[in-house]
C-alpha positions, 0 to 999 in steps of 0.5 A: 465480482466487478470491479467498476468507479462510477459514483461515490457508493460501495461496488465492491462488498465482502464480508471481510473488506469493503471498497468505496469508489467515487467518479474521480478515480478514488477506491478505498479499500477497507479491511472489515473485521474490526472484531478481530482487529483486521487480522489476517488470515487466508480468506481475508488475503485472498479476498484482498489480493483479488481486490486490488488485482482488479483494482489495477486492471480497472481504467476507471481507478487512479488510486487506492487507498488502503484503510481499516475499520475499528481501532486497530489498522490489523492486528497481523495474523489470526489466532484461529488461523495461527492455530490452524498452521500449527498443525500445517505440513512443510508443503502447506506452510509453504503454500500458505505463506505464498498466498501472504507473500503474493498479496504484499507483492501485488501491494507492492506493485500496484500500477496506481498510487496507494495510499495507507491510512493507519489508526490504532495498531499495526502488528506484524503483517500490518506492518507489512501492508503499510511499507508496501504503499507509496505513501502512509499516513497514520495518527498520533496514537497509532503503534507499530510492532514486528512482534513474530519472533515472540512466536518463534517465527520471523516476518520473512515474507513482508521483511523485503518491503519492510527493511526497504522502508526503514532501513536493515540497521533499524530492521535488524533492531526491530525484527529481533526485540519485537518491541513496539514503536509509536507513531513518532519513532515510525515517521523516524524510521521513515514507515509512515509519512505523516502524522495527524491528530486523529481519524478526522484529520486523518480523514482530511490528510487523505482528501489532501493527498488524493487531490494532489495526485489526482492531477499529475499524469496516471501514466506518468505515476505509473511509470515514476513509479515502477522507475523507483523500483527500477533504480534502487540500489543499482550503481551510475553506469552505462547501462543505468543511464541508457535506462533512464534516458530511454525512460524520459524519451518514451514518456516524452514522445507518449500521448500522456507526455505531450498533452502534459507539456501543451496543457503547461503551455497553453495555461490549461488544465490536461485531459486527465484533471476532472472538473 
């Protein structure tokens, strides 16, 4: 399966997801069971986490956007599949959370900015997927709900990306009453980032942003990025200061860094802005 952005056409076609990608870098993925309201289950993982793997390694992508087809974002996971784990082992309970777990942490991890574009519900692991993204968008009418304990269970795998998100006084609200939330109270929490009318602005909102980053530094993103990571929850000493110092200093004295700070002072676009 190849993964490469040269025109703005699908490259990258499976039954349960579809990928667009464009000649500026932008891949959308689209999770393709509108049927089933994008439930999980462990095709639709795998298939999602070889994707964005792919995605990452590819030079060609400067950012991903996650997105879903019908009215639903995702539905979390599958009946059939619920149905399926019922009879699991200890040993392939386990496994089978592993493949949940690595997808949102290949999510989570992703080099390139991602973005999540949200309609409609997002229910258990859907939740997951949204907390995992830099950045969510979603509109007025999309809800939100961590509904696993009605099912005897609890959303452990996805509950690190989740209470990152919104905080463990919130998480320890919604992860026990298993009550949904709109649109307005997730921008509370701080879920999703943006609210917009409707598909079509959605639509708009991600153009807005996608050309927003598509002219800061990829490398400089990447290394942004993984410094959120790095500093969260850790306390001002010696050795967090030496990090960050180290950190500037390398990016400053990179390729990327110095065509960055000519181009500002030249009064030109860098190499990495396309036309």
């Amino acid at each position: 399966m190849r993964v490469r952005v040269k025109k703005r056409e699908a490259y990258m076609s499976e039954e349960c997801i579809h990928i667009h990608g464009d000649d500026r870098g932008r891949a959308t993925l689209t999770m393709n069971r509108p049927e089933l309201h994008n439930a999980f289950d462990d095709n639709l993982i795998a298939v999602m986490t070889d994707a964005l793997q792919r995605l990452d390694a590819d030079p060609a992508v400067r950012l991903v956007m996650l997105a879903a087809s019908g009215k639903s974002f995702s539905a979390g996971a599958d009946l059939n599949w619920m149905r399926r784990m019922a009879d699991y082992s200890h040993e392939q309970n386990l496994a089978d959370a592993k493949g949940l777990a690595e997808l949102m942490r290949t999510l989570d991890t992703l080099s390139k900015p991602t973005i999540a574009l949200v309609q409609g519900a997002a229910y258990g692991g859907g939740v997951g997927l949204v907390a995992c993204c830099d950045i969510a968008i979603a509109t007025g009418r999309a809800s939100f709900c961590l509904s696993e304990v009605r099912l005897g269970l609890m959303p452990a795998v996805i509950s690190p990306y989740v209470v990152a998100a919104i905080g463990s006084r919130a998480a320890r609200r919604y992860f026990q009453t298993a009550e949904a939330f709109n649109a307005g109270e997730a921008h509370r929490l701080g879920l999703i980032h943006q609210i917009v009318a409707d598909e079509s602005e959605l639509a708009a909102a991600a153009d807005h942003m996608a050309a927003q980053l598509l002219v800061n530094g990829p490398c400089a993103m990447a290394a942004a990025k993984n410094l959120v990571a790095s500093v969260a929850c850790r306390s001002v000493d010696d050795a967090l200061i030496a990090d960050t110092a180290g950190r500037i200093a390398d990016q400053r004295s990179s390729r990327e860094g110095k065509e960055g700070l000519s181009a500002f002072l030249e009064k030109r676009k860098p190499a990495w802005v396309k036309e």
